[in-house]
C-alpha positions, -999 to +999 in steps of 0.1 A: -446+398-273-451+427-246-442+422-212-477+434-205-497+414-230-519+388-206-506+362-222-469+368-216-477+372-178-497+342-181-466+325-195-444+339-167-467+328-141-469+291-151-430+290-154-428+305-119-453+280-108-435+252-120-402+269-111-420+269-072-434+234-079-399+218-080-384+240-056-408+225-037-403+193-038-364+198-036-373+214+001-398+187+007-369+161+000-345+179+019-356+174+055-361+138+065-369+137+023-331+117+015-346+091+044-382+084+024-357+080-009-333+056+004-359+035+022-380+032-011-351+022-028-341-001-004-367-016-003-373-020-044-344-032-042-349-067-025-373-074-053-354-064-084-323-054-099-308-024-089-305-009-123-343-015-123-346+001-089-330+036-101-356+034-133-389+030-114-374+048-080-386+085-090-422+069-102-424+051-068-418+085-055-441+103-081-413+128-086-392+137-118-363+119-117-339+151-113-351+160-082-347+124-065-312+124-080-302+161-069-299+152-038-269+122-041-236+133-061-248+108-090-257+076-095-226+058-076-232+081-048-270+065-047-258+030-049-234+037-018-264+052+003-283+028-009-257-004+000-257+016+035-287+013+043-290-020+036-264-027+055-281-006+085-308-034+079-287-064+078-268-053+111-299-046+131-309-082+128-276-099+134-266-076+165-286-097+186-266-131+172-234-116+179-242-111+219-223-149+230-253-170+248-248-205+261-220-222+249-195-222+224-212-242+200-244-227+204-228-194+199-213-195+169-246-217+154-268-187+161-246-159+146-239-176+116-272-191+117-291-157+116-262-152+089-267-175+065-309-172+067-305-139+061-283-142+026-310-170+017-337-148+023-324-120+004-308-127-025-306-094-046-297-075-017-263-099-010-253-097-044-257-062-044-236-057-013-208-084-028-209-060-059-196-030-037-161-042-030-144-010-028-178+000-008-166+025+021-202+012+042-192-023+035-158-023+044-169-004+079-198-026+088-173-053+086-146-034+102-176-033+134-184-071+136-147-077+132-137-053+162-168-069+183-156-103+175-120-097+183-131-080+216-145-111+228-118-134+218-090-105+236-117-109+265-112-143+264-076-148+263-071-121+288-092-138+313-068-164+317-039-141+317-024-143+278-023-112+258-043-105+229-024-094+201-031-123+182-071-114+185-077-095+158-060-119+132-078-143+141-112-122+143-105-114+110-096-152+097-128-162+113-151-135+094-135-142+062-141-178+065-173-179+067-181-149+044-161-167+017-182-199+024-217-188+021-210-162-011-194-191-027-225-209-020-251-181-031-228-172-062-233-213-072-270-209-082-269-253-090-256-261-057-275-283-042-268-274-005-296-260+018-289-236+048-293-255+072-266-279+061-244-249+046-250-234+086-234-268+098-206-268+079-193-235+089-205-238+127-183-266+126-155-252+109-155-223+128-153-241+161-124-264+155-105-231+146-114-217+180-107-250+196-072-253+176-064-220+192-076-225+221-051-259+220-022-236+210-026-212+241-030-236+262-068-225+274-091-253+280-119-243+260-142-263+235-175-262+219-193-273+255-174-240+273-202-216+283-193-179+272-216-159+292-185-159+316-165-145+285-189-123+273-186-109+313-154-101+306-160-072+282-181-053+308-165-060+341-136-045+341-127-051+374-130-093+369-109-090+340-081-072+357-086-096+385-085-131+357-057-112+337-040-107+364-040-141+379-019-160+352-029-192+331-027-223+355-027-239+316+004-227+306+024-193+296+006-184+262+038-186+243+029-228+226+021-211+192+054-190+189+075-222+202+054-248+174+062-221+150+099-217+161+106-258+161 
């Protein structure tokens, strides 16, 4: 066929259209267009499998399917942006649990509180996250409520004049206890535990552990202690240099090395 026949050009014209077409959607995805993607699949994704998210995703989008994908190194690259995201979400509404209020007790009930009504109210979106273990997002969202937690516990062992270096270990205990706890208790789908009683359990847990180390060092705090004093500690610096300062009328901060040297 010519190059000049009519319907050659015609031919050309369509490809080039179509060509454009995609090109333009590719551009259309490119600025904010990754966003409108993940949020759509996030948000399939707390109703459905995630295999069936990445089938109906591009028809969600009403875009062929290698244009949503060209813009994540393949499918494991999705899944990660995706399990970001989510966790993005899921951060956003436990922030405000992990900001100490009242006392002890009622601190630790309202962060793992907001916790635990958040794995019960979705489902598909904790499994999903406990899929990703080698998740890079995962492991640094935790990495960040670990570091909060084991700035308030430093805070508070500081403020009576004991060093932290046992903080983050026992940040660290603390999150995997009650992580361990409630995906044990989603993963059993017969278990006839609620929330509210599976929230109990762990608030409870979690506060002997504080109050056992609090016993160790010598600090007399327990579930009735108010934190906002604590929590005051991470922002004033001055009042913490001033409490760190002033040394532990409840002992020296060494009882745990000596129980574990007897």
């Amino acid at each position: 066929m010519s190059s000049n026949d009519p319907a050659a050009r015609d031919e050309r014209d369509d490809a080039g259209k179509r060509e454009g077409s995609d090109d333009n959607l590719q551009d259309g995805l490119s600025d904010g267009s990754r966003e409108v993607v993940l949020d759509e699949a996030s948000a399939r994704a707390m109703m459905m499998a995630l295999t069936d998210v990445r089938l109906v995703l591009a028809e969600r989008l009403g875009l062929p399917r290698p244009v949503v994908y060209r813009h994540f190194q393949g499918r494991t690259d999705l899944d990660e942006q995706i399990r970001r995201r989510i966790l993005e979400l899921f951060f956003s509404e436990l922030q405000p649990a992990l900001q100490p209020k009242g006392n002890v007790e009622q601190a630790v009930r309202t962060a793992i509180g907001t916790y635990v009504t958040w794995v019960e109210q979705h489902p598909r979106l904790h499994h999903f996250l406990g899929k990703g273990s080698s998740s890079s997002a995962l492991a640094g969202t935790r990495q960040q409520i670990s570091t909060q937690l084991a700035d308030l516990f430093a805070a508070a062992l500081g403020g009576f004049g004991i060093g932290g270096e046992l903080a983050r270990p026992m940040a660290h205990g603390t999150i995997g206890l009650v992580d361990g706890v409630v995906s044990s208790w989603r993963a059993d789908h017969d278990s006839p535990l609620t929330a509210d009683v599976v929230t109990e359990s762990v608030t409870q847990s979690v506060i002997m552990l504080i109050e056992g180390h609090a016993a160790l060092f010598g600090i007399p705090l327990d579930r009735s202690t108010v934190v906002d004093a604590v929590a005051a500690l991470l922002t004033d610096s001055e009042l913490y240099r001033r409490m760190s300062l002033g040394g532990s009328p409840y002992g020296d901060g060494k009882a745990a090395k000596r129980i574990v040297a007897a």
